[in-house]
C-alpha positions in Angstrom: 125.6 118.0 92.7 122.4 118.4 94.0 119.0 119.0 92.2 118.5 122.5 92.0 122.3 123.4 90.9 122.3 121.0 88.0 122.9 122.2 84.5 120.3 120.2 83.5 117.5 121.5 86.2 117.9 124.9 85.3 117.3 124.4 81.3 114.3 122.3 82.5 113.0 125.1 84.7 114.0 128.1 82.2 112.0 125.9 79.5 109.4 125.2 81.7 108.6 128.7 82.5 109.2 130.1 78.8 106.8 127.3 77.4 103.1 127.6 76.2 100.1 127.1 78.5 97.0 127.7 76.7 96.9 124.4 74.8 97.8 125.8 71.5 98.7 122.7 70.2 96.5 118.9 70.4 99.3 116.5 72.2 97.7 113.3 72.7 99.5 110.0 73.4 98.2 106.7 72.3 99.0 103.7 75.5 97.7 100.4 76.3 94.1 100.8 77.2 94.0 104.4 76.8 95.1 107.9 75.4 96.6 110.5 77.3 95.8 114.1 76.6 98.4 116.8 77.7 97.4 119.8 75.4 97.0 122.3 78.2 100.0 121.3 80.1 103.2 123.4 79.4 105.0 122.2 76.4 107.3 123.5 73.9 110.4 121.6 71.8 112.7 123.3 74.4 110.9 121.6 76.8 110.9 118.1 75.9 114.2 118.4 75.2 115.5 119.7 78.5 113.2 117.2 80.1 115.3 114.6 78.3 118.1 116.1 79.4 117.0 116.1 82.9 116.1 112.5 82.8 119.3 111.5 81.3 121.2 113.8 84.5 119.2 111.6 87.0 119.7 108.2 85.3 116.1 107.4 84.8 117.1 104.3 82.2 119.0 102.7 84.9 116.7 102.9 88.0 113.9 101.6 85.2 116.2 99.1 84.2 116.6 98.4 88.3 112.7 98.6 88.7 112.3 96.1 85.7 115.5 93.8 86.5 114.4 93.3 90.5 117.5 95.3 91.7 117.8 97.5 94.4 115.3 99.8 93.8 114.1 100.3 97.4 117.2 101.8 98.0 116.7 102.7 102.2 115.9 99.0 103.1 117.7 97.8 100.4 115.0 95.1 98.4 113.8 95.7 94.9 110.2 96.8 94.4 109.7 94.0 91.8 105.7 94.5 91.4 106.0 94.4 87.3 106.8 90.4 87.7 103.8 90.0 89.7 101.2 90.8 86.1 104.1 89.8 83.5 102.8 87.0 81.4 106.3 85.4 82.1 107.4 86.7 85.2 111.6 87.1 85.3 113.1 83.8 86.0 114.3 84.3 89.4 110.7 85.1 90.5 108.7 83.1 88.1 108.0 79.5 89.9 107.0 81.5 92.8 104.9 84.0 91.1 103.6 81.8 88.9 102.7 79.5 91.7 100.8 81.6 94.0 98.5 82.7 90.9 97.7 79.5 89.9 96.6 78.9 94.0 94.8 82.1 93.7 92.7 80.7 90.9 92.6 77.4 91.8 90.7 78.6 95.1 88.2 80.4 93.2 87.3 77.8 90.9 86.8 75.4 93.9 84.4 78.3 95.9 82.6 78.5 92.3 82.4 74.6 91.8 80.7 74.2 95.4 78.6 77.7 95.1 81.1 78.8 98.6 81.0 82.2 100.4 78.1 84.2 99.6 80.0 86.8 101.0 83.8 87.7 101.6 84.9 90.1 104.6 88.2 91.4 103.6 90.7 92.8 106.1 93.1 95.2 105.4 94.6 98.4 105.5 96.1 101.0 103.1 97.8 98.5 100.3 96.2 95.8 101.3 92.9 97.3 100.8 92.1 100.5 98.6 93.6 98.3 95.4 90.8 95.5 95.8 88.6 98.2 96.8 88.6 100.4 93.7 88.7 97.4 91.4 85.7 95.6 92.9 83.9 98.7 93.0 84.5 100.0 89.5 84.0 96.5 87.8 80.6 95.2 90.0 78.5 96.7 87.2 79.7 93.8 84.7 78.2 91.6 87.4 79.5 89.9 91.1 79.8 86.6 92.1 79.9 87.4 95.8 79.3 90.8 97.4 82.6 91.6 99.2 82.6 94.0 102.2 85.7 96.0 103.3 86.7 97.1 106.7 90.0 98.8 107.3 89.8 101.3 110.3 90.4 99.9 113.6 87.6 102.0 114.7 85.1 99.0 115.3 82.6 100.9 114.2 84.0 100.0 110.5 84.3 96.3 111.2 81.1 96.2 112.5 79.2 98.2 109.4 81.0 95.8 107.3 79.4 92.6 109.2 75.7 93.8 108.7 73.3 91.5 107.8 76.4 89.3 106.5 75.6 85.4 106.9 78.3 84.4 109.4 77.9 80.9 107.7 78.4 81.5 104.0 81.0 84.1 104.6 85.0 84.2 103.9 87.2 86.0 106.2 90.1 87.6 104.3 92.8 88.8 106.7 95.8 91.1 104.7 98.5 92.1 106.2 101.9 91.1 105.0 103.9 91.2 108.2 100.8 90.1 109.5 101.6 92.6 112.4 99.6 95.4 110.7 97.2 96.0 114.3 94.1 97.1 112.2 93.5 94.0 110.2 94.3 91.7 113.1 92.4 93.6 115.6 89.4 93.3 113.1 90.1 89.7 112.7 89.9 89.0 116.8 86.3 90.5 115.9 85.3 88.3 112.8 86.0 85.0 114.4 84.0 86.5 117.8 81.2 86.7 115.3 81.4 83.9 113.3 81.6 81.7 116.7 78.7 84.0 118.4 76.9 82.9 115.2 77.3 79.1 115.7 80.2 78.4 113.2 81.5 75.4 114.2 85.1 75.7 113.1 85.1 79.5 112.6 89.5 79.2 111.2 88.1 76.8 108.1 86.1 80.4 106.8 89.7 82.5 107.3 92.2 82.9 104.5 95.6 85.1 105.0 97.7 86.8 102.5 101.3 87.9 104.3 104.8 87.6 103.7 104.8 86.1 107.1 103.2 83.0 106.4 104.8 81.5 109.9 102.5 84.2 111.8 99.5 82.9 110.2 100.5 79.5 111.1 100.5 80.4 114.2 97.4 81.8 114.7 95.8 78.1 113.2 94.7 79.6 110.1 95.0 76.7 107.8 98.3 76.1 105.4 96.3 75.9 101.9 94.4 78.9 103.4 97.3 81.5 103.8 98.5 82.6 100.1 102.0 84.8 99.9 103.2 87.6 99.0 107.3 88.6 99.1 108.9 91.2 100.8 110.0 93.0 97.3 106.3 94.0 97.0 105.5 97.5 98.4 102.3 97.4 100.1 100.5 99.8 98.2 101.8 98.1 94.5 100.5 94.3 96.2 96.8 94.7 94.3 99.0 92.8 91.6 99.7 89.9 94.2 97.4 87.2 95.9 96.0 90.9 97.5 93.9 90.6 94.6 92.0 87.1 95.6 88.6 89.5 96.6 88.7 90.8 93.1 89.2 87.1 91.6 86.1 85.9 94.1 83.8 89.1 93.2 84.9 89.2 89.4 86.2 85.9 88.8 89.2 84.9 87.7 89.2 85.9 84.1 88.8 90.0 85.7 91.4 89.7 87.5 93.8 88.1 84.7 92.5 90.9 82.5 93.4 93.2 85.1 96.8 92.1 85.3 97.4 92.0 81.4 96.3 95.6 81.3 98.5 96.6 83.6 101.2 94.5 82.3 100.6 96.3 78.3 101.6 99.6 80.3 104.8 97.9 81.7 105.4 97.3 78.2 104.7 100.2 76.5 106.5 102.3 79.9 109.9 100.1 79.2 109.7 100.0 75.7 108.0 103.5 74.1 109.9 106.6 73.1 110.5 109.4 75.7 108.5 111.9 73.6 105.4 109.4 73.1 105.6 107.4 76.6 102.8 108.2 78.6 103.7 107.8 82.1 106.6 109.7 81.8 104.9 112.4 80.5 102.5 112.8 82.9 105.2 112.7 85.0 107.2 115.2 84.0 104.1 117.3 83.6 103.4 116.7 87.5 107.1 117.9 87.4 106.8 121.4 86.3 103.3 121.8 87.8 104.9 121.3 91.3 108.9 121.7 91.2 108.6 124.8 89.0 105.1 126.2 89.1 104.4 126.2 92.6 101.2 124.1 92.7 101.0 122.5 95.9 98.3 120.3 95.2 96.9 117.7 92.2 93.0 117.3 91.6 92.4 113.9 90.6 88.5 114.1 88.8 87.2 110.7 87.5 84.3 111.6 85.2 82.6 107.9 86.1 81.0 107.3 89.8 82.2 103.9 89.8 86.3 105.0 89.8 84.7 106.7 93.0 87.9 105.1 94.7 90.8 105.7 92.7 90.9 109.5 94.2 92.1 107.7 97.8 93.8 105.2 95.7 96.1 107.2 94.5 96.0 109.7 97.3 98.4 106.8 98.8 99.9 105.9 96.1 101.2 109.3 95.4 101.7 110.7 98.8 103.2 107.6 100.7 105.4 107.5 97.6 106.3 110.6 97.3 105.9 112.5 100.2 109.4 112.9 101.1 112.5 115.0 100.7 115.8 113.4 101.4 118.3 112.0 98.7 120.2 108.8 98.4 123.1 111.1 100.0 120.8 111.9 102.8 120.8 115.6 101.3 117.1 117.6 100.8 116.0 117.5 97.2 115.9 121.3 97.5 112.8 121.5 95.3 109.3 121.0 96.0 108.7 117.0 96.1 105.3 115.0 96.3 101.7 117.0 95.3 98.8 116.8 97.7 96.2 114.4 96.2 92.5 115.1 96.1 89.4 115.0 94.2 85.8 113.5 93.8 83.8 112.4 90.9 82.4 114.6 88.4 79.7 116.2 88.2 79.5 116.0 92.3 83.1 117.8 92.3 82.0 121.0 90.0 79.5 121.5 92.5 81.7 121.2 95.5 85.4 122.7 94.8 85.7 123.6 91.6 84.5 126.9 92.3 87.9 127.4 93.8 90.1 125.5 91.2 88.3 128.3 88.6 88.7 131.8 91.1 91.5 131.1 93.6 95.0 132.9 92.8 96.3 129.7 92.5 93.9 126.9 92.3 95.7 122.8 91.2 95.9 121.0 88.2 93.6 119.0 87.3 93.6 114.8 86.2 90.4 114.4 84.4 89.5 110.7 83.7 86.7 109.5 81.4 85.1 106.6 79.6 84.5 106.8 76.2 81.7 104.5 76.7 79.3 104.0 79.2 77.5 100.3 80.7 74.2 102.2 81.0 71.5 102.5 78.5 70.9 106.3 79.4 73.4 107.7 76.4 72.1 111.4 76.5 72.8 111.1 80.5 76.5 110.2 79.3 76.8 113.0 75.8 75.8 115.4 79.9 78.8 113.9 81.8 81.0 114.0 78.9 80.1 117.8 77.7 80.2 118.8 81.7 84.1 116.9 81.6 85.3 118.8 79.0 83.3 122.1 79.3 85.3 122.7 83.0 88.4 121.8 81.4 87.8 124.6 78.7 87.1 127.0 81.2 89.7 126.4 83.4 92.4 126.6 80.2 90.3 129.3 78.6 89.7 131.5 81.6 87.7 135.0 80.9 89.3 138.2 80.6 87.3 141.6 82.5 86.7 142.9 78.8 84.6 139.2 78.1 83.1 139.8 81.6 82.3 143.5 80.8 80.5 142.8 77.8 78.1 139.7 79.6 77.4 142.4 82.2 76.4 145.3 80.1 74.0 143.2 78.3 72.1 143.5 81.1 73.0 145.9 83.8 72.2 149.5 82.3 74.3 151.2 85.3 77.8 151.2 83.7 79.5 151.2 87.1 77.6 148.3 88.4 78.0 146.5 85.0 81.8 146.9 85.6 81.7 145.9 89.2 79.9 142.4 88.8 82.1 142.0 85.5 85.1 141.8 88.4 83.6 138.7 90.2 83.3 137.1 87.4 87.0 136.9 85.6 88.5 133.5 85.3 92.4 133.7 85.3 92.6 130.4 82.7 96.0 129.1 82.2 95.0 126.2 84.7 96.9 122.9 83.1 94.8 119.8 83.3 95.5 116.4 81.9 92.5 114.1 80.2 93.1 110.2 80.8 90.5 108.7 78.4 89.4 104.8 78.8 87.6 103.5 75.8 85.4 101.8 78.5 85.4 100.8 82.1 86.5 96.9 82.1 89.4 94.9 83.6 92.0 95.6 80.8 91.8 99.4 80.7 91.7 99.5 84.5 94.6 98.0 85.1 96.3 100.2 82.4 95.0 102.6 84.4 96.8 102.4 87.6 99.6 101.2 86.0 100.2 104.4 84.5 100.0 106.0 87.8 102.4 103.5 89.4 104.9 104.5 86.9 104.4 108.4 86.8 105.5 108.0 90.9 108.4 106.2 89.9 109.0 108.6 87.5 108.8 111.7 89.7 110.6 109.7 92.2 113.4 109.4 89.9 113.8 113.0 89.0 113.5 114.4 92.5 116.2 111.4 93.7 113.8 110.4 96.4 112.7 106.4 96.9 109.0 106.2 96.1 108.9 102.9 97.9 109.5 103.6 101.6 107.1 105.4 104.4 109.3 105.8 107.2 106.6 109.0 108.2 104.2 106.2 108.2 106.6 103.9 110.2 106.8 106.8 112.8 103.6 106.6 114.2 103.1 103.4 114.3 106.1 103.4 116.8 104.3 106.4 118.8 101.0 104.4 118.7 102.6 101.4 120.3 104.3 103.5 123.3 100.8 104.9 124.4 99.4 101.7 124.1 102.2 100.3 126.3 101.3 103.5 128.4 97.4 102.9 129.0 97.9 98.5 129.5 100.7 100.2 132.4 100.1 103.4 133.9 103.8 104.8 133.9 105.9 108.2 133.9 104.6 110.0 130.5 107.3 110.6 128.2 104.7 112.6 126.0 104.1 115.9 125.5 101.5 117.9 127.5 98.1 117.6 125.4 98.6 114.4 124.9 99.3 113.8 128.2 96.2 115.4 129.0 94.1 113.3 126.3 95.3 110.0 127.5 94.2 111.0 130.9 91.0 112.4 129.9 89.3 109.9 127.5 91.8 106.6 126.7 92.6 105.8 130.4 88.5 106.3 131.1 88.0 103.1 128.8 
């Protein structure tokens, strides 16, 4: 029986529509590294209790037991998505010697760099899940202090690589390449261009300076990188979950290697708590099923994703892939259409730069998103009124958008100051706020390692969650697959001119501009 026809969906969305929005009631949930506030997200005892319903209809304890257990959980290429075992203290025993193994590398390289005060500088090459993880996490945990500064360069635009390279000494620098096929044509076409410029520069064995994380560790043999060098990752670990994995060795050189051990505990407390907690009280299933109602039943097409801290400047991208590579997809195990709305566009900025950007349009708009608010308790700046601002400003556009203003609250602002009644009631029009907006509030005690990882952690497992309920597998990207394959035929196309099996324009454009170069 599909989705929408299911006993169980229609007492979750006749609940979801019946229940409260105007955050009548404090609903906070206490996890690992942080509390979760869903006050002005629908909720009513009717609710939860369909929700459990629903859950139960879709066998959520058995695809978590799958996730947990290694089992198939990437049903469509038919592997298990086992990135838990890569931050469990004791990994499971089928993957423990190998896990295990491949951290202990991971930190014995960094305590050998640190021992000989090697690589100033680290050039990491990646793409998507090989590079937004270790680039939120170095950039939102620098201000504790850096060993080396680590540059990223993803694009195969050139213009990336070669921004990244600036005034970089080719001599004290490591060359990360991430890819695990180690196929991926961005970080190996940037890689052609990092040993150019470490040999331009005079580096006499430029390969000693390159490590490689892959699954294909033959591939990096081949291209002479050197066997202690290339550190592995396994085919049961998505790409954009592998920040767990030896992906994380930038974050271990930047931070050193007790960050990236607290990173991976944090994370691994969330496992915990998402395995082990109550329904009612666990935290990334409620945020889930929040995201649920907001998109399946609601009709919100998009989620606004507002870290109140500039240094989580990155998780907004982050989880932009995390979320829509996961879950931007409709068909079923059966190869049927969920028949409800699926995946939420992600977007967002940090606050107090996004409340003078867009949220003019998440407060006026007929429909505006909701809204992820992030914030830390505690700041690592001496400036505390600068934080009481940021903290107020956070909360104060979450009240509003909840809150809202009727014409009659407008009216009466208005006439305190206009003494023409019919202009008084005109500018009290512009300025009614629907309210009724849900908004979640993800608050950190403080910005370090621990609650970090927590952090994404409990992101991870709201996709699976969702992924779950809408009977969609949040650990392919066969849209992504696709034009890769496209890519590659025009490519074949320009090295030899040939018949055109494309369509006109980009016919045209290959002509016009590709061919010209």
């Amino acid at each position: 029986m599909s989705l929408p026809n299911s006993p169980a969906w229609h007492q979750f969305t006749a609940a979801a529509n019946a229940a409260p929005r105007r955050g009548e009631q404090l609903r906070l949930i206490n996890a690992p590294g942080l509390r979760l506030d869903l006050s002005t997200q629908a909720h009513s005892p009717a609710l939860q209790e369909a929700s459990s319903a629903l859950l139960a209809q879709q066998g959520f304890d058995a695809a978590r037991a799958t996730l947990f257990d290694g089992g198939n959980a990437n049903w469509t290429e038919g592997r298990a998505a086992w990135h838990t075992a890569l931050r469990a203290p004791q990994p499971p025993a089928a993957v423990a010697g190998a896990v295990l193994a491949e951290r202990e590398r991971l930190r014995e390289f960094v305590r050998e760099a640190d021992a000989a005060d090697r690589y100033g500088y680290v050039l990491h090459l990646g793409i998507g899940g090989s590079d937004w993880g270790p680039r939120l996490v170095t950039r939102a945990l620098r201000h504790g202090g850096a060993r080396r500064e680590v540059r990223f360069a993803s694009n195969v635009d050139s213009h990336s690589v070669a921004d990244a390279m600036s005034r970089l000494d080719p001599h004290d620098t490591l060359v990360i390449v991430a890819s695990k096929s180690f196929t991926t044509t961005e970080p190996l076409a940037n890689a052609e261009v990092a040993m150019n410029w470490l040999r331009e520069a005079g580096v006499a064995d430029p390969i000693k300076q390159v490590v490689a994380i892959t699954s294909n560790v033959e591939a990096a043999l081949n291209l002479g990188i050197l066997p202690d060098h290339i550190f592995q990752i396994w085919d049961w670990v998505g790409g954009r979950y592998s920040l767990w994995s030896a992906i994380g060795l930038p974050i271990a050189l930047a931070l050193g290697n007790d960050a990236f051990d607290q990173l991976l505990a944090g994370a691994a407390a969330m496992d915990e708590h998402f395995r082990t907690a109550p329904i009612t009280e666990n935290a990334p299933v409620q945020l889930a099923l929040a995201g649920v109602v907001n998109r399946s039943v609601l009709g919100y097409d998009s989620l606004v994703i507002a870290p109140y801290d500039s240094r989580l400047y990155h998780i907004v991208p982050w989880a932009q892939q995390l979320e829509m590579e996961s879950l931007g997809k409709v068909a079923t195990a059966d190869g049927s259409p969920a028949g409800v709305p699926t995946g939420a566009a992600i977007w967002g900025m940090s606050g107090t730069d996004c409340q003078h950007t867009f949220f003019q349009w998440l407060h006026q708009d007929t429909m505006g998103a909701p809204v992820d608010f992030i914030l830390c308790e505690q700041p690592d700046h001496a400036y505390a009124r600068h934080h009481e601002l940021l903290i107020a400003n956070c909360l104060a556009q979450r009240s509003a958008l909840l809150r809202g203003k009727s014409f009659d609250e407008a009216l009466a602002e208005t006439s305190a100051t206009e003494r023409d009644p019919a202009r008084a009631r005109l500018l009290a029009q512009h300025r009614v706020h629907p309210g009724g907006r849900p908004s979640s509030l993800i608050v950190l005690p403080r910005l370090e390692a621990y609650t970090l990882g927590a952090l994404l952690a409990l992101y991870e497992h709201k996709v699976f969650v969702q992924g779950v309920i809408w009977g969609i597998n949040p650990f392919d990207q066969w849209g992504v697959e696709f034009g890769k394959v496209l890519a590659k035929n025009i490519m074949r196309e320009l090295d030899s001119p040939q018949t055109s099996q494309q369509d006109p324009s980009t016919r045209f454009w290959i002509d016009a501009i590709a061919r010209r170069h």
